[in-house]
Residue, then its C-alpha position, 0 to 999 in steps of 0.5 A: x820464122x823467129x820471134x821478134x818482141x815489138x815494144x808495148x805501144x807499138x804493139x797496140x797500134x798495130x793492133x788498133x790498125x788491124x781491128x779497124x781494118x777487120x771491122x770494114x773489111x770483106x770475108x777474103x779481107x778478114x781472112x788475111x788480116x787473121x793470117x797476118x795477124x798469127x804471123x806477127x803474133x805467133x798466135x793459132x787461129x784455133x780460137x779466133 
């Protein structure tokens, strides 16, 4: 996959979209959001 850079503010939205759907979200939930979030990122989830 390669590596897109999304600009700064969009970034941050995204970002503030996927932590308030963490918050209200269900394990199964959490789970994905975390794997999407990696994928978008190129993050591990070593530390999350």
């Amino acid at each position: 996959m390669s590596n897109v850079l999304l600009p700064m503010d969009t970034s941050r939205q995204l970002l503030r979209a996927l932590k308030t759907r963490y918050q209200a979200a269900s394990k199964a939930e959490k789970t994905r959001i975390l794997t999407l979030y990696t994928i978008l990122w190129c993050d591990t989830r070593l530390f999350l």
